[in-house]
TORKOL-4160 file (C-alpha; in steps of 0.2 Angstrom, whole numbers, padded with zeros to 4 digits, m for minus):
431
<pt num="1" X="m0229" Y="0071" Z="0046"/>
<pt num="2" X="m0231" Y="0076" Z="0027"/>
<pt num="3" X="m0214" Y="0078" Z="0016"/>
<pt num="4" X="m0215" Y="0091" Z="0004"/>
<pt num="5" X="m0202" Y="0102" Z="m0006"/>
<pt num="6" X="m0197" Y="0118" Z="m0007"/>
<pt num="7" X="m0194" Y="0128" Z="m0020"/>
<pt num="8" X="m0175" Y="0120" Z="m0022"/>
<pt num="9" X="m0184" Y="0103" Z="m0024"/>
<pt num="10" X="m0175" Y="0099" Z="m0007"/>
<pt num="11" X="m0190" Y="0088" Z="0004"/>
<pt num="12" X="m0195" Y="0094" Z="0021"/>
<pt num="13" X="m0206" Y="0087" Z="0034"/>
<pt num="14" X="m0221" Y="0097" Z="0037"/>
<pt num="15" X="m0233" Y="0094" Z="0053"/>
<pt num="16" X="m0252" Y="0090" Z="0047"/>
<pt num="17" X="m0258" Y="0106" Z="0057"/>
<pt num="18" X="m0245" Y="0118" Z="0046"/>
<pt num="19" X="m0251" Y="0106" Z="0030"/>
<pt num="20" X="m0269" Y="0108" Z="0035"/>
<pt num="21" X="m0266" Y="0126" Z="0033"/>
<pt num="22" X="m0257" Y="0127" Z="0018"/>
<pt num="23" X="m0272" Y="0115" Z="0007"/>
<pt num="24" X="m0283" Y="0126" Z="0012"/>
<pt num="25" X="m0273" Y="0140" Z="0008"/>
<pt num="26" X="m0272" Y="0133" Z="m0009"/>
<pt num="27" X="m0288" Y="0123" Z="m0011"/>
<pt num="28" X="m0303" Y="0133" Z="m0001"/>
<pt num="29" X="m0311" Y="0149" Z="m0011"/>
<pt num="30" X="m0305" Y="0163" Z="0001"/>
<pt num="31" X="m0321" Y="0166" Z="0010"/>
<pt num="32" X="m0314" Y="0169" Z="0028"/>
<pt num="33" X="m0300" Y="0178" Z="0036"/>
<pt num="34" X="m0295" Y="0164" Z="0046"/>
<pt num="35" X="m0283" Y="0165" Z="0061"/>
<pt num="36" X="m0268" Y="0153" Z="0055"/>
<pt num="37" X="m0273" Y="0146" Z="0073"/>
<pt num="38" X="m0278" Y="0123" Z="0070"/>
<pt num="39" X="m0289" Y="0120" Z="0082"/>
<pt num="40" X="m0288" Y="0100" Z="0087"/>
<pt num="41" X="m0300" Y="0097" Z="0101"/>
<pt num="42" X="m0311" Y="0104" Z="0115"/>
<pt num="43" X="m0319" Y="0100" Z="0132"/>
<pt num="44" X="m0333" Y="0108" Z="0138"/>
<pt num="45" X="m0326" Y="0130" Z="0140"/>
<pt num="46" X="m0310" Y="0126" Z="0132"/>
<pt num="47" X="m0302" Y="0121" Z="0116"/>
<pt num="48" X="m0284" Y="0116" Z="0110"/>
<pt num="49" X="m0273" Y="0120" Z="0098"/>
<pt num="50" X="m0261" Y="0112" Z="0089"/>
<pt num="51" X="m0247" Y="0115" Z="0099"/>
<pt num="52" X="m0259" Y="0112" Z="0115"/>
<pt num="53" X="m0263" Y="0128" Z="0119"/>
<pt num="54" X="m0277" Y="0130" Z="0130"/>
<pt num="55" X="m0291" Y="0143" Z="0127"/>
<pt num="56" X="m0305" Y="0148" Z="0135"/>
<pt num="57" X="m0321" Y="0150" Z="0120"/>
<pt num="58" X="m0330" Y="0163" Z="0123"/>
<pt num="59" X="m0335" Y="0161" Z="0104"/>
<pt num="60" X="m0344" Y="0145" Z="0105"/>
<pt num="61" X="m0344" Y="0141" Z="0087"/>
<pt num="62" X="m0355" Y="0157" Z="0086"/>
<pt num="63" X="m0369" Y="0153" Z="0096"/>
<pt num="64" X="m0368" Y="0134" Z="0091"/>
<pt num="65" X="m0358" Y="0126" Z="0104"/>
<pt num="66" X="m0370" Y="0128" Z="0117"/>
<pt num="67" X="m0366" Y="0111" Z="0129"/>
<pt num="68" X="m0348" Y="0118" Z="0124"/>
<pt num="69" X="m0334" Y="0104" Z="0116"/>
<pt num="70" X="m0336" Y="0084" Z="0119"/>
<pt num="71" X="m0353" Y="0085" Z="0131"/>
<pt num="72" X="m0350" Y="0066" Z="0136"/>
<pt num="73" X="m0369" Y="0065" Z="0133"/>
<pt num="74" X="m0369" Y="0072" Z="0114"/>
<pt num="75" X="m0352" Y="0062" Z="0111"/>
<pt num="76" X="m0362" Y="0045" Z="0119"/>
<pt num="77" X="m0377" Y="0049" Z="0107"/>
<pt num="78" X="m0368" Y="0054" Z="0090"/>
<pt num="79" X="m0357" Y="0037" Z="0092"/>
<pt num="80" X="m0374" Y="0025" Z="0095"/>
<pt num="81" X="m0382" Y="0034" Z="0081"/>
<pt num="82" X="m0368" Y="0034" Z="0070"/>
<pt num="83" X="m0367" Y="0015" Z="0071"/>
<pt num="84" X="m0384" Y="0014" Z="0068"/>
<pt num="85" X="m0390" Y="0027" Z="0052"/>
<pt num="86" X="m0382" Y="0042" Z="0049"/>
<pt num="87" X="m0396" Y="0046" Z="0036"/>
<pt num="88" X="m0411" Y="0041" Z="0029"/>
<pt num="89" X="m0420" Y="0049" Z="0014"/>
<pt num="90" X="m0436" Y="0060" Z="0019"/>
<pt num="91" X="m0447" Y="0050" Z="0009"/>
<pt num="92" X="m0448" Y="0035" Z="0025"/>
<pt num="93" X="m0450" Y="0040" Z="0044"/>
<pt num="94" X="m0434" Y="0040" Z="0057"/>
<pt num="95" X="m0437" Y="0037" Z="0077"/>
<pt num="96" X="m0429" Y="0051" Z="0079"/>
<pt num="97" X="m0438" Y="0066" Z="0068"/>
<pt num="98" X="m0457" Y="0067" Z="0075"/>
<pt num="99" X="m0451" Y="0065" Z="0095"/>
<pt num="100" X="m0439" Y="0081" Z="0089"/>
<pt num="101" X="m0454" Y="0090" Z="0082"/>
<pt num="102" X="m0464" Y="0085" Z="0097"/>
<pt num="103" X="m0450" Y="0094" Z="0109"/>
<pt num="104" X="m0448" Y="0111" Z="0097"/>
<pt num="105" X="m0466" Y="0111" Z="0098"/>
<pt num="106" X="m0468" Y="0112" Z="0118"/>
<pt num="107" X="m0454" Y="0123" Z="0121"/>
<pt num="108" X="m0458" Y="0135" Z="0108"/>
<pt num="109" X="m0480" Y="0136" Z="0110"/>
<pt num="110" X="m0479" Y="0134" Z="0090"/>
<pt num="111" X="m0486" Y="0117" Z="0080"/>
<pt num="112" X="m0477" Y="0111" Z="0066"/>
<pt num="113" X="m0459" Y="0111" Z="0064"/>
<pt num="114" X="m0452" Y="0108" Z="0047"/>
<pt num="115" X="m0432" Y="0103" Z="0047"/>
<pt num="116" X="m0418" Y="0110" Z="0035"/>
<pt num="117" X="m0401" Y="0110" Z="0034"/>
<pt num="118" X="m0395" Y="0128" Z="0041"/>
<pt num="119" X="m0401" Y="0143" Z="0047"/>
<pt num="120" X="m0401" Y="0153" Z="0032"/>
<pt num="121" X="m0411" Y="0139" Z="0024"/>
<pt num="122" X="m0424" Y="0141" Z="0037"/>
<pt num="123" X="m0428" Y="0158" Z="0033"/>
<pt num="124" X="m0428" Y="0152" Z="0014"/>
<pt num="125" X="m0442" Y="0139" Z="0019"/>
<pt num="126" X="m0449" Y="0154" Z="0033"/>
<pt num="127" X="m0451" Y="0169" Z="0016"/>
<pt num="128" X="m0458" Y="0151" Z="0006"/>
<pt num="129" X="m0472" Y="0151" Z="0018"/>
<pt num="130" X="m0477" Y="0168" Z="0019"/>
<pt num="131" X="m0477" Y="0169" Z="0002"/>
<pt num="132" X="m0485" Y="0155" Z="m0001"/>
<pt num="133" X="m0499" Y="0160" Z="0014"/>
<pt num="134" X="m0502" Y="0177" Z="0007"/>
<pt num="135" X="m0500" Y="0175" Z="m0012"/>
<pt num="136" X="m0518" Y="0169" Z="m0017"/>
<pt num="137" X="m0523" Y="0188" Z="m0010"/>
<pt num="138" X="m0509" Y="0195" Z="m0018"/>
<pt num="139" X="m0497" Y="0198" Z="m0003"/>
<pt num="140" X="m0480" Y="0197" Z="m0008"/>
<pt num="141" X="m0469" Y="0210" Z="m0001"/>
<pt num="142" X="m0456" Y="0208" Z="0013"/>
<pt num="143" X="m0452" Y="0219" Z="0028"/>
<pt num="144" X="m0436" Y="0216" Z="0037"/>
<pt num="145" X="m0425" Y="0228" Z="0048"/>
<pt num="146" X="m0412" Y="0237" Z="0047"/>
<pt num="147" X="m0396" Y="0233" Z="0052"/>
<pt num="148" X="m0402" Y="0214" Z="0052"/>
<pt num="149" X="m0393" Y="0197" Z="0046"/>
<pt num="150" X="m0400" Y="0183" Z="0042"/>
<pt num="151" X="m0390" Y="0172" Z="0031"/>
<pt num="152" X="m0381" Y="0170" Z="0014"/>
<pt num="153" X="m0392" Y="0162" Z="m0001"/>
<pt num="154" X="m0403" Y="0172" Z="m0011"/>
<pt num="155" X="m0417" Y="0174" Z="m0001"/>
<pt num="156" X="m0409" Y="0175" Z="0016"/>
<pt num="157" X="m0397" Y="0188" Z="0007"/>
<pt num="158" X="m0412" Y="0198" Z="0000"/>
<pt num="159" X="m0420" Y="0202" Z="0020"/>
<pt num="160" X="m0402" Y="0205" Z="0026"/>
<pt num="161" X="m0399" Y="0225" Z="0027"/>
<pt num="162" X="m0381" Y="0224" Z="0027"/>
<pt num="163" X="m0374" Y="0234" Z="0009"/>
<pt num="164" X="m0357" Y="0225" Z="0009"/>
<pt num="165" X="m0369" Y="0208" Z="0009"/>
<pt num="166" X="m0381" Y="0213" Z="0000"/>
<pt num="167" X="m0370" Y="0223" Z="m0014"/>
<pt num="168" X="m0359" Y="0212" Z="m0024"/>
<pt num="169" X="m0373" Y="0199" Z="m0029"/>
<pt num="170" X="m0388" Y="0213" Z="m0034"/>
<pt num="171" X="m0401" Y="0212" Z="m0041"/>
<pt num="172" X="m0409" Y="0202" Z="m0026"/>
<pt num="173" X="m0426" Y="0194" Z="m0024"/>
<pt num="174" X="m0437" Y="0209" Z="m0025"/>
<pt num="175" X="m0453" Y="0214" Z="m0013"/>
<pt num="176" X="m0443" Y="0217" Z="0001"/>
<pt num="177" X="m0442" Y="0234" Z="0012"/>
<pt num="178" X="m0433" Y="0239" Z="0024"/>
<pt num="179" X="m0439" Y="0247" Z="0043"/>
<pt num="180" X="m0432" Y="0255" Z="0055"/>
<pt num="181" X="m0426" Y="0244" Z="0070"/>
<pt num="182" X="m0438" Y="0248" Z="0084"/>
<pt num="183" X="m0445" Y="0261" Z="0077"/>
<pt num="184" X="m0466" Y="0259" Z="0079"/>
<pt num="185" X="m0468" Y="0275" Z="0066"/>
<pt num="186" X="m0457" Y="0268" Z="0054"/>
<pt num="187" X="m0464" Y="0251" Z="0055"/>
<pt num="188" X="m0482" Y="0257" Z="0054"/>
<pt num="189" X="m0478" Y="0269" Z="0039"/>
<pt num="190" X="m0471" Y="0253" Z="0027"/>
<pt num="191" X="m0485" Y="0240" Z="0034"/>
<pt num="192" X="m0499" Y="0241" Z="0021"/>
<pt num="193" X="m0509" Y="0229" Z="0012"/>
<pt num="194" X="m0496" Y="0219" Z="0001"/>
<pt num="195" X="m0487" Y="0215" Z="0016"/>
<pt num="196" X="m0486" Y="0195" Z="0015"/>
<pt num="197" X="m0475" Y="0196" Z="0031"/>
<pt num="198" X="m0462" Y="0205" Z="0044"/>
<pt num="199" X="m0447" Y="0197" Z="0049"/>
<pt num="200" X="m0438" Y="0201" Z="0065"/>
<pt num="201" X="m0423" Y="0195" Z="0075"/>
<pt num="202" X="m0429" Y="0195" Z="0092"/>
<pt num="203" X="m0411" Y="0200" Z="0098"/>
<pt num="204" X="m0400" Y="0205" Z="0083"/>
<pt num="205" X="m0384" Y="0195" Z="0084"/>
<pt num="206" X="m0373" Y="0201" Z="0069"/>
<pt num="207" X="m0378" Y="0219" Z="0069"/>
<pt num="208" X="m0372" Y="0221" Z="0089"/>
<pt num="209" X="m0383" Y="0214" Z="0101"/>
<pt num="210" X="m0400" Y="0224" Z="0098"/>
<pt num="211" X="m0415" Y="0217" Z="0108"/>
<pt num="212" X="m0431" Y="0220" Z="0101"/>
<pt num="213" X="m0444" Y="0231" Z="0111"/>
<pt num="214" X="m0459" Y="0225" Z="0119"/>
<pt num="215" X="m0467" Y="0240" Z="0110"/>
<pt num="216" X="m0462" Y="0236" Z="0093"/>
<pt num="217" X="m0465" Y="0217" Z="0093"/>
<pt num="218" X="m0482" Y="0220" Z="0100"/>
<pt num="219" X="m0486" Y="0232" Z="0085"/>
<pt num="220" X="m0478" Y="0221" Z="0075"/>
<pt num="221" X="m0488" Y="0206" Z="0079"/>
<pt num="222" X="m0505" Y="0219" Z="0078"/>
<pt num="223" X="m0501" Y="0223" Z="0061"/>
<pt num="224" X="m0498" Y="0207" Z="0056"/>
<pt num="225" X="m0515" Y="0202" Z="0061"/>
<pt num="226" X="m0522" Y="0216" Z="0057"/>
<pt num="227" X="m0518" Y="0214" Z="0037"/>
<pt num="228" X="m0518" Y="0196" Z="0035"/>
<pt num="229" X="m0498" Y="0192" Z="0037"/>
<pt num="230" X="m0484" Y="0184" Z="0047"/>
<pt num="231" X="m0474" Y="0188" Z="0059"/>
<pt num="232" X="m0460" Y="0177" Z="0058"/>
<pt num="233" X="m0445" Y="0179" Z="0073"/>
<pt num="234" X="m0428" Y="0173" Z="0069"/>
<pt num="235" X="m0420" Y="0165" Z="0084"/>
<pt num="236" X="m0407" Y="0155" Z="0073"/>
<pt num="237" X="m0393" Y="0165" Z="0086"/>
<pt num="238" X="m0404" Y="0169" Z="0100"/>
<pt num="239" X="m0417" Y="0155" Z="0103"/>
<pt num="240" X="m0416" Y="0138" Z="0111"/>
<pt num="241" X="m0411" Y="0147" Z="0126"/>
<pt num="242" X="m0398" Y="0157" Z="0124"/>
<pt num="243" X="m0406" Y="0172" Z="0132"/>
<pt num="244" X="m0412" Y="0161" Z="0146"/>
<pt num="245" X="m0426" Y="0158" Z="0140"/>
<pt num="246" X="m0429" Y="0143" Z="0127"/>
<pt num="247" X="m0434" Y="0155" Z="0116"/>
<pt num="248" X="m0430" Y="0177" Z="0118"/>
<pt num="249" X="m0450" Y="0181" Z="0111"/>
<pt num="250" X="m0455" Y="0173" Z="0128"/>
<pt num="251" X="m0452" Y="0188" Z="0138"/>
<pt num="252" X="m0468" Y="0194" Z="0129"/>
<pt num="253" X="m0486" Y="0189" Z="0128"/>
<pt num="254" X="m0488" Y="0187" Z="0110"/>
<pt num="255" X="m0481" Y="0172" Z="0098"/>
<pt num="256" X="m0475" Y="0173" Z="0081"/>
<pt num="257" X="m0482" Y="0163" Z="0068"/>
<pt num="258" X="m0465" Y="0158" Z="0063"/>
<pt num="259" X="m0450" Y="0154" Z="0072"/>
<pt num="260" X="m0434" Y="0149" Z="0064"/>
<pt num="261" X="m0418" Y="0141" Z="0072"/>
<pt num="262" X="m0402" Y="0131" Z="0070"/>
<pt num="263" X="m0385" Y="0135" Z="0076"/>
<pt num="264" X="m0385" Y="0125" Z="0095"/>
<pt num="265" X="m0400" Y="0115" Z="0089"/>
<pt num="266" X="m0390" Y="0099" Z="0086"/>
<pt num="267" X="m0375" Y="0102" Z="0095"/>
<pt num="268" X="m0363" Y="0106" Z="0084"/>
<pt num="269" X="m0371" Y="0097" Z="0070"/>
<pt num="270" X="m0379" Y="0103" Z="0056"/>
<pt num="271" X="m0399" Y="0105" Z="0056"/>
<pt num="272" X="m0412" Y="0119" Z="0059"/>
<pt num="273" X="m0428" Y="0122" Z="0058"/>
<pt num="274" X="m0445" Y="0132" Z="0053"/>
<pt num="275" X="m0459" Y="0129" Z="0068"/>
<pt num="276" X="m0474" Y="0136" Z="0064"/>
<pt num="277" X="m0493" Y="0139" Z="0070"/>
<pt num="278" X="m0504" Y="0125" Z="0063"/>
<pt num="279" X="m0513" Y="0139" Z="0053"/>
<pt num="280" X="m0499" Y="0139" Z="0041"/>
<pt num="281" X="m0496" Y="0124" Z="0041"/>
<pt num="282" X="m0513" Y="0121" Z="0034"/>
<pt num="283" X="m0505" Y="0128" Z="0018"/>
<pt num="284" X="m0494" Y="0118" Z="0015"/>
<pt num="285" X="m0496" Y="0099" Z="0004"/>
<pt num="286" X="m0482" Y="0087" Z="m0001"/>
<pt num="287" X="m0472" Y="0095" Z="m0014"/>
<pt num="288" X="m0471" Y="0112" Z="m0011"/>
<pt num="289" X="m0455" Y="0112" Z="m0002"/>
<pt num="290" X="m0442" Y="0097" Z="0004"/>
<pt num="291" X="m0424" Y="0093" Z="0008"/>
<pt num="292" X="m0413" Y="0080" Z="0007"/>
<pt num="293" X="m0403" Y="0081" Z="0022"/>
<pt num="294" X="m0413" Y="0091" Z="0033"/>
<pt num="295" X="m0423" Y="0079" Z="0049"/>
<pt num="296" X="m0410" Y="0065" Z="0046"/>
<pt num="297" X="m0408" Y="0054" Z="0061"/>
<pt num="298" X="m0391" Y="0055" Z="0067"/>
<pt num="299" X="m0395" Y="0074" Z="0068"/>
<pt num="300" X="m0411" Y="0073" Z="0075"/>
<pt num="301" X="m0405" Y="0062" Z="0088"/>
<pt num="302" X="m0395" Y="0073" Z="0094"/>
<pt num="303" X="m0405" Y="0087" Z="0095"/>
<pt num="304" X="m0418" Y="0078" Z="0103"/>
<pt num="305" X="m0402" Y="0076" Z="0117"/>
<pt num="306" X="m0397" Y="0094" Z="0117"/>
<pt num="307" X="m0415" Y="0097" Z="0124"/>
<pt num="308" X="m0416" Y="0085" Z="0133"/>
<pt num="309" X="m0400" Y="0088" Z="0142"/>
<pt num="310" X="m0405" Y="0107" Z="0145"/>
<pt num="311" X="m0419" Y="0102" Z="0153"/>
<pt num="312" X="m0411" Y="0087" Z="0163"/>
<pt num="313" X="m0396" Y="0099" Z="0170"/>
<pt num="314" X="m0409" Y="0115" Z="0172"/>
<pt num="315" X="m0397" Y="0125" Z="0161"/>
<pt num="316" X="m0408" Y="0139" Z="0159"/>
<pt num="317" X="m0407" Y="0144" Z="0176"/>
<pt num="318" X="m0384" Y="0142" Z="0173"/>
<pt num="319" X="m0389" Y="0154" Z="0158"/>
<pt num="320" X="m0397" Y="0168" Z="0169"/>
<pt num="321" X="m0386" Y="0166" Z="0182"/>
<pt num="322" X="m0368" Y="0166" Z="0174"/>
<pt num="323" X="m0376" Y="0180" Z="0160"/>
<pt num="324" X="m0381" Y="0191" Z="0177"/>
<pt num="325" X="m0364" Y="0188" Z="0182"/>
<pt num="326" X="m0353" Y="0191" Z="0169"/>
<pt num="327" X="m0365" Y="0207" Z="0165"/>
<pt num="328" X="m0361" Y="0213" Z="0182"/>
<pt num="329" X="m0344" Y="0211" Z="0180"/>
<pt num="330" X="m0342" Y="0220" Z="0162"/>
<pt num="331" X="m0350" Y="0234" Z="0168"/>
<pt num="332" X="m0339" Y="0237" Z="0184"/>
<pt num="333" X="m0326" Y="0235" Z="0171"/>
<pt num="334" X="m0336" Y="0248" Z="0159"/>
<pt num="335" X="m0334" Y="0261" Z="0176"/>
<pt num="336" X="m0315" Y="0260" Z="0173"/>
<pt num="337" X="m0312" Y="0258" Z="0154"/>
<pt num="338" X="m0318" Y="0274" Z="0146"/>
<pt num="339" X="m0318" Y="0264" Z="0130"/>
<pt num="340" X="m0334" Y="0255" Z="0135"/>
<pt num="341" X="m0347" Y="0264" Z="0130"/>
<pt num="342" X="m0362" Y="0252" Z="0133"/>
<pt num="343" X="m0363" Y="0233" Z="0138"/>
<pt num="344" X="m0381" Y="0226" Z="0132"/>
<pt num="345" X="m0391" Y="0208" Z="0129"/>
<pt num="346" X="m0399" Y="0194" Z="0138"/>
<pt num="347" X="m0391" Y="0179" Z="0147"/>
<pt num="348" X="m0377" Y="0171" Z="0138"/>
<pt num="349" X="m0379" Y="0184" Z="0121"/>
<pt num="350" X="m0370" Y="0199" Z="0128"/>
<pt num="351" X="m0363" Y="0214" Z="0116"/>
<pt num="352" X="m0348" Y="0226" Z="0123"/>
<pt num="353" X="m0349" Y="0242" Z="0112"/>
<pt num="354" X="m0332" Y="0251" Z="0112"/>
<pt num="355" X="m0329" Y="0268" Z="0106"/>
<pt num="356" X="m0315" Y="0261" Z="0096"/>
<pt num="357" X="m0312" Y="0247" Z="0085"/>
<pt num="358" X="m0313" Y="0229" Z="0091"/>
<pt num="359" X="m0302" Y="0222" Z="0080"/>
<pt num="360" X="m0287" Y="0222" Z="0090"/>
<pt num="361" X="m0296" Y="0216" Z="0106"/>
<pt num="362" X="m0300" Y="0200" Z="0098"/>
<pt num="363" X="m0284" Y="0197" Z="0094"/>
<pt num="364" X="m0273" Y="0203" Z="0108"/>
<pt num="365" X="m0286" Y="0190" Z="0118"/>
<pt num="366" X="m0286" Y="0177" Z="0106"/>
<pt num="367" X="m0264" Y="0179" Z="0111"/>
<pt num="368" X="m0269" Y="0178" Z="0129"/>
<pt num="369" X="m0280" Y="0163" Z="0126"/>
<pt num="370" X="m0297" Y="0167" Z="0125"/>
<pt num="371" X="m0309" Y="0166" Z="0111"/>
<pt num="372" X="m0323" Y="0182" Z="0105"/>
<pt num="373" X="m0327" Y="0190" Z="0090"/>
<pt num="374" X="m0331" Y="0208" Z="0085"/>
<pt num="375" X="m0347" Y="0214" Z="0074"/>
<pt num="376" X="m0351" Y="0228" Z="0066"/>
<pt num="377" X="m0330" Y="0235" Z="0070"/>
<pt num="378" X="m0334" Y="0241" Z="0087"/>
<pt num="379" X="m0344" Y="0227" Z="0096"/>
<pt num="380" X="m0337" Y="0214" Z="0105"/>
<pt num="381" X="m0348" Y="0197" Z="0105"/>
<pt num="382" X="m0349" Y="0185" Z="0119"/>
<pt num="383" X="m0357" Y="0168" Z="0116"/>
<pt num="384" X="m0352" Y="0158" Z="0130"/>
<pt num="385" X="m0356" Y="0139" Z="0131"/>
<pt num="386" X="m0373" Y="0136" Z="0144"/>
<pt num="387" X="m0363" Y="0129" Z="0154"/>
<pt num="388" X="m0349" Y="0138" Z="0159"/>
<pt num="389" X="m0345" Y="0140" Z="0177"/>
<pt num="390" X="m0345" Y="0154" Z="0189"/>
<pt num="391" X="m0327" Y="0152" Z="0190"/>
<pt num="392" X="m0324" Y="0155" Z="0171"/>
<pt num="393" X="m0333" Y="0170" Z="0170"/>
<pt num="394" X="m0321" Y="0176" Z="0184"/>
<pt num="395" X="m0307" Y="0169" Z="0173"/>
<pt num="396" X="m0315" Y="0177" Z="0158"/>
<pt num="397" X="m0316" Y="0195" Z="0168"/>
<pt num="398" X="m0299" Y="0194" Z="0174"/>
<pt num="399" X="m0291" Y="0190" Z="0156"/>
<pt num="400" X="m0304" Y="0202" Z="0148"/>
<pt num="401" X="m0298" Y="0217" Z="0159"/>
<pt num="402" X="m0280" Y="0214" Z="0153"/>
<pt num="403" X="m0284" Y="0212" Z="0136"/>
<pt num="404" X="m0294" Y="0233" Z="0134"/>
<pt num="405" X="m0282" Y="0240" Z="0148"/>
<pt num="406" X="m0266" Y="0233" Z="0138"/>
<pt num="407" X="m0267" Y="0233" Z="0120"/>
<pt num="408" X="m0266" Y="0248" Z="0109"/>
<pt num="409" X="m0281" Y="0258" Z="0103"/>
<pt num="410" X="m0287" Y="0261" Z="0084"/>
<pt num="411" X="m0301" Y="0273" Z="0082"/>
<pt num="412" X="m0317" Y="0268" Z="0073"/>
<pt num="413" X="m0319" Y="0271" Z="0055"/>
<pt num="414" X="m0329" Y="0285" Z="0053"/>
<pt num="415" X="m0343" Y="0277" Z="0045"/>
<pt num="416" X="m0344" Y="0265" Z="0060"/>
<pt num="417" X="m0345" Y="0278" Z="0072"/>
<pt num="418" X="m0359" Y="0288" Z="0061"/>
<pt num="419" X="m0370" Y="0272" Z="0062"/>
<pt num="420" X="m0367" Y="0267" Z="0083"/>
<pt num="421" X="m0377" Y="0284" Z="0088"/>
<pt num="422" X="m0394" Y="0278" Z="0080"/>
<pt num="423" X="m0390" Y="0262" Z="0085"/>
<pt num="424" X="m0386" Y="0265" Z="0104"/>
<pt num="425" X="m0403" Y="0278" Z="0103"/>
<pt num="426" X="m0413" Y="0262" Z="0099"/>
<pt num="427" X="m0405" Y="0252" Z="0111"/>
<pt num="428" X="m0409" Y="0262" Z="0125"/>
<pt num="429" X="m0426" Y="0265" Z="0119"/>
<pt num="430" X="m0429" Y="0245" Z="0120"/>
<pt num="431" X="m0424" Y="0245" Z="0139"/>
């Protein structure tokens, strides 16, 4: 307990979950809108609070607890390696880095794999290369997608279409254009000589669960050959199985020349990662881009771990068959709960479209113990753990179906509701 005083200068005794609430409430810029909710521990599905309340995670960290909380075989590897070197500058080789390298490369049919330290700083290192690649011919501009995300610094920022991003920290790095998602006219219209490459999330996680076509990629991948540029596939949310696959551009016969992923890459741990075709990797030499933390082998190690262990326990095949279950079971729901206008995604990466705002879903089921998010105002996100059980998708369904036929409904801002009708078109366009 911590003793602090009120305003009378009389001492009270404060538990360390309320006084870890109030230093950040003091001491953190005011980035979130955090639940007051301390979260202490977790077991595979399920965390804890501080007052021991158990909740089922549906949330996952957002796509990063994939083996869920405490995996006893990522807890056994974190504590040998910890003991042993937690880092260990770039400059020198670690045990751990090139086997890591070695694995990404099998699973994703890509080369080289370079590692940083997040996501967003992937697809800082992915726009590096392209640049780099195209700019002795003078390619330098950018095409992203509309209604994408792909991160927070400058550069990730920059091919991110969302305005209330995007907005306050303009001007951005400039070159980059925006297409149409799924749209092969659109996409065909902007892709012209200049272009150094396109970026794509092969299943958009923060703009609502929006799969890519086969059509679109393939034209995508044409064009890119076609004028000399990349095609660079951001599976920092959907890759390294989530979709049931070990990464979502494996449902189609073409590769990327860059892949970029992170958030379950190392269990919880921070690390990601640029893999790429040995082609461009040709144009890279020592100096031209680095990292301090990035590859270190504490994380490494347990990357090299997660892999292995979704391999070992054939979790993939727990992806497809709990994403087709829990699928089936939201759309039974979706024929009683008008509200539910479309349930769409892949394996363990599902979206839940409402026709009113998600908000007050999340937390009426956040009350009733269970953990999802809402994008976008109307989409509710699920990113379960791969290896949640067929009896916690029930649990899941039961809560869920309390949770929309009990709470209150708020209507969508307009503004939202303007945007879902292209977005649904596209959607059932991709299927």
């Amino acid at each position: 307990m911590r003793r602090t005083k009120n305003k009378k200068g009389a001492t009270r005794r404060t538990s360390p979950a309320d006084a870890a609430v109030r230093d950040a409430v003091d001491f953190l810029l005011p980035t979130y809108k955090r639940s007051p909710l301390v979260f202490t521990h977790g077991r595979g599905a399920v965390v804890f609070d501080a007052q021991g309340k158990k909740y089922l995670d549906f949330l996952g960290g957002i796509a990063v607890n994939a083996l869920g909380h405490a995996h006893p075989r990522i807890v056994k590897i974190i504590r040998r390696e910890a003991a042993r070197a937690i880092h260990l500058s770039n400059l020198f080789h670690n045990l751990h880095q090139g086997p890591l390298a070695r694995k990404l490369a099998a699973w994703s049919g890509l080369d080289r794999v370079f590692f940083a330290n997040s996501g967003t700083e992937a697809i800082d290192g992915a726009l590096k290369l392209a640049r780099l690649v195209g700019g002795a011919s003078g390619k330098t501009r950018i095409l992203a997608m509309e209604n994408s995300f792909h991160g927070r610094t400058f550069g990730a920022m920059s091919v991110t279409h969302t305005e209330k991003y995007r907005a306050p920290f303009a001007p951005l790095v400039p070159g980059v254009e925006f297409v149409r998602f799924n749209d092969v006219a659109d996409l065909e219209a902007k892709f012209d000589a200049p272009v150094c490459c396109v970026l794509i999330e092969t299943v958009q996680g923060e703009g609502g669960i929006h799969a890519v076509s086969e059509e679109f990629w393939n034209r995508a991948r044409s064009l890119a050959t076609q004028h000399g540029a990349l095609l660079i596939a951001d599976e920092i949310q959907c890759g390294l199985g989530r979709t049931g696959r070990y990464f979502a551009y494996q449902k189609f016969s073409a590769l990327p020349d860059i892949a970029v992923v992170a958030k379950p890459l190392a269990a919880g741990l921070p690390l990601g990662a640029i893999l790429t075709t040995q082609k461009v990797a040709d144009a890279v030499s020592p100096g031209l881009h680095g990292t301090t933390f990035g590859g270190g082998p504490l994380a490494c190690a347990t990357a090299l771990e997660f892999l292995r262990t979704v391999e070992d326990s054939r979790l993939l095949e727990n992806i497809r068959e709990r994403g087709a279950q829990l699928r089936a079971g939201l759309e039974a729901l979706a024929r009683k709960v008008p509200i539910i206008r479309e349930v769409r995604g892949e394996g363990l990466m599902l979206g839940i479209e409402l026709s009113v705002e998600g908000a007050p879903f999340v937390a009426a089921a956040l009350d009733r113990g269970l953990l999802i998010n809402c994008t976008h105002d109307t989409t509710l996100r699920l990113l379960p753990p791969y290896t949640v059980s067929a009896a916690q998708v029930r649990e899941f369904l039961r809560t869920f179906k309390a949770v929309l036929t009990q709470t209150p409904r708020v209507n969508a801002p307009a503004e939202s509701s303007a945007k879902a009708e292209p977005a649904r078109a596209i959607t059932a366009a991709a299927r």
